[in-house]
C-alpha positions in Angstrom: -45.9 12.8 29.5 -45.1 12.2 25.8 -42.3 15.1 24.6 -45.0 16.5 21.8 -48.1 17.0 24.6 -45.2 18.9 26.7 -44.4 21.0 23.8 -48.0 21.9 23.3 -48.3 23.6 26.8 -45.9 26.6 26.1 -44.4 27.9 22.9 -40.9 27.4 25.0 -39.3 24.4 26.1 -40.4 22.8 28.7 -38.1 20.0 30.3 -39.3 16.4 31.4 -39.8 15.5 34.5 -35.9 13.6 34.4 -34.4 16.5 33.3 -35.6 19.0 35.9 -33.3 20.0 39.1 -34.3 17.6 42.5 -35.8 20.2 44.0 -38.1 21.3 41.2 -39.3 17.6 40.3 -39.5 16.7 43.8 -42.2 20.2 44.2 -43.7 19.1 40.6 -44.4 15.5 42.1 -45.7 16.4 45.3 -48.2 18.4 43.4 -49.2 15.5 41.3 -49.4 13.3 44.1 -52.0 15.8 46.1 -54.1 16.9 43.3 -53.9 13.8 40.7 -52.3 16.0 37.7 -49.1 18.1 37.2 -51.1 21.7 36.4 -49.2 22.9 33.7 -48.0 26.1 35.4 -45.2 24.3 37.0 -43.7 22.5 33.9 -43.6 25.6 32.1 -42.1 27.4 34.2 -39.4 25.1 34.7 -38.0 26.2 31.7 -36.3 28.2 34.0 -35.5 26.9 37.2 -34.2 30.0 39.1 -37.8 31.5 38.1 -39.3 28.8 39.1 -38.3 29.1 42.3 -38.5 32.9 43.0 -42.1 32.5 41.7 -43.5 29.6 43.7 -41.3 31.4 47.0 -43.4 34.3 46.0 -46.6 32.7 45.2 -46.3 30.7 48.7 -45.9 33.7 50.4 -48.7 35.6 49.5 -50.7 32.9 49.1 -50.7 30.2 51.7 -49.7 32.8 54.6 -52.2 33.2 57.5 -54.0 36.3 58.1 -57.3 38.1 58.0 -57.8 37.4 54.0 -59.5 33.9 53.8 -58.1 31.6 51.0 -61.1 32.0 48.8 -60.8 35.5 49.1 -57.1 35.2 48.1 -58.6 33.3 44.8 -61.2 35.7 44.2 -58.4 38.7 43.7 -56.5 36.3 41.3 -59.8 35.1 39.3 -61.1 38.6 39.2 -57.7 40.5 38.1 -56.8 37.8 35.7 -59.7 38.3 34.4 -59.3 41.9 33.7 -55.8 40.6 32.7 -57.5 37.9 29.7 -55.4 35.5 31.5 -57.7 32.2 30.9 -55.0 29.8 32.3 -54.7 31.6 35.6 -59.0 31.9 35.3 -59.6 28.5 34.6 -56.9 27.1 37.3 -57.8 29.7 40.2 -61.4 29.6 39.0 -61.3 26.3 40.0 -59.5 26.3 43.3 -61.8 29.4 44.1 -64.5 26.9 43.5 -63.1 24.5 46.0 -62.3 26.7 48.6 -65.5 28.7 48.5 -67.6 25.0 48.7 -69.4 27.2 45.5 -70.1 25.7 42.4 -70.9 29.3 40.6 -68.9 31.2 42.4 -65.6 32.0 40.0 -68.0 32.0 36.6 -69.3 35.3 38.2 -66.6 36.4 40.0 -64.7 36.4 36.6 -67.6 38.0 34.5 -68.5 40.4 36.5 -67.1 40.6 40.7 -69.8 43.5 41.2 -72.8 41.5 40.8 -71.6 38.2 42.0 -73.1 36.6 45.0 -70.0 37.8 47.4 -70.1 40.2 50.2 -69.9 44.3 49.9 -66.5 43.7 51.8 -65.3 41.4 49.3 -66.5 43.6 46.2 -64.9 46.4 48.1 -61.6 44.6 48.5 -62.1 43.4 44.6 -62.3 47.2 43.3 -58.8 47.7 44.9 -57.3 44.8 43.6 -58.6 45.9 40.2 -57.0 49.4 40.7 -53.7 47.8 41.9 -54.1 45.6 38.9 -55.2 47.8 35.9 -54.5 51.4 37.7 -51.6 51.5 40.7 -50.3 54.9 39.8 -53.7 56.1 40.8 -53.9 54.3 44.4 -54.0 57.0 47.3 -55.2 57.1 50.6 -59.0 58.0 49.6 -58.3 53.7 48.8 -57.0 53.2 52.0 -59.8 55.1 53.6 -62.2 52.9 52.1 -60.6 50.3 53.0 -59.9 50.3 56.8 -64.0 51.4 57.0 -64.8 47.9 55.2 -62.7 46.3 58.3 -59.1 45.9 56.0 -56.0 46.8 58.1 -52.9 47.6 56.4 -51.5 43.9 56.7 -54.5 43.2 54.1 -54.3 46.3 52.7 -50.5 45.0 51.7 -52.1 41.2 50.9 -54.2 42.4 48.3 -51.8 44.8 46.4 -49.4 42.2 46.6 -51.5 39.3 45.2 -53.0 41.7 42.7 -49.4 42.8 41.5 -47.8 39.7 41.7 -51.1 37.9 39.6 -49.8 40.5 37.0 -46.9 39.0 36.2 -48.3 35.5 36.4 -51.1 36.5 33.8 -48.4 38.1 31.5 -46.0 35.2 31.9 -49.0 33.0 31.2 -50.2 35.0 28.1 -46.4 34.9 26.6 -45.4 31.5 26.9 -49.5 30.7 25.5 -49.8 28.3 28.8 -52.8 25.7 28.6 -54.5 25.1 31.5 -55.2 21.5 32.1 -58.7 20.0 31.1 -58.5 18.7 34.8 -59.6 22.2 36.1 -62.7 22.6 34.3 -64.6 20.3 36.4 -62.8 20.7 39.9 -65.2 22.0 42.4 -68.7 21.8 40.2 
């Protein structure tokens, strides 16, 4: 990737691929080698490799754990708070993995429009309208939420899941917003 297209990803620096620590390139090219592209995400954020780190640690975490959230529902809390966010790099990339891990085309179009009349489950909208109060609203979380929540069939292990995705999605969508990330063109047509 030509110095000028990596400049128009992010308003900051972002390093090449040779300049990068071992660890961060080796992660970056692993990536490239499963999906066919380098989603922008990673460069930019290697701007700062510490962050880089912490993040991805973080992201991993809450992310690719096991547990009683399915991975599309993971993706549905991102698509649907970044959303609410105005985050269109972390829409158009989760959109599109959301896509591919619900096998449905229309899937993160409506989950990003509007989660309450997409074609998803009460239990899913259920779990969405806490991840939006987490995301927009956490100083008015209380246990009438929780209530709610462990009647839908949420224990507090998921309960924790989607706070913590929703939070952590928060930063991502600001971070994403600061440095103007682009999402790749690559993601439009993933899963369609």
């Amino acid at each position: 990737m030509t110095s000028d297209k990596l400049q128009s990803i992010s308003r900051f620096p972002v390093p090449s691929l040779d300049e990068m620590p071992e660890d961060i390139r080796a992660r970056i090219e692993a990536v490239q080698e499963k999906s066919g592209f380098i989603p922008n995400v990673f460069l930019v954020l290697a701007h700062r490799p510490d962050e880089f780190r912490a993040f991805f640690a973080y992201h991993d975490a809450l992310m690719e754990k096991p547990g009683n959230l399915t991975k599309a529902e993971r993706e549905m809390i991102v698509v649907a708070t970044s959303s609410a966010n105005q985050c269109q790099y972390c829409v158009i990339a989760h959109g599109a993995i959301l896509r591919v891990r619900a096998k449905n085309p229309l899937i993160a179009d409506q989950v990003a429009t509007n989660y309450r009349k997409a074609e998803i489950t009460e239990k899913q909208k259920v779990m969405l309208d806490f991840a939006m109060k987490v995301s927009r609203q956490a100083e008015f979380v209380g246990e009438q939420d929780f209530e709610l929540l462990k009647s839908n069939g949420f224990d507090e292990e998921d309960i924790w899941d989607i706070a913590g995705i929703s939070a952590f999605f928060g930063l991502s969508n600001r971070m994403a917003n600061v440095t103007n990330m682009v999402p790749n063109p690559e993601f439009y047509s993933i899963g369609r």
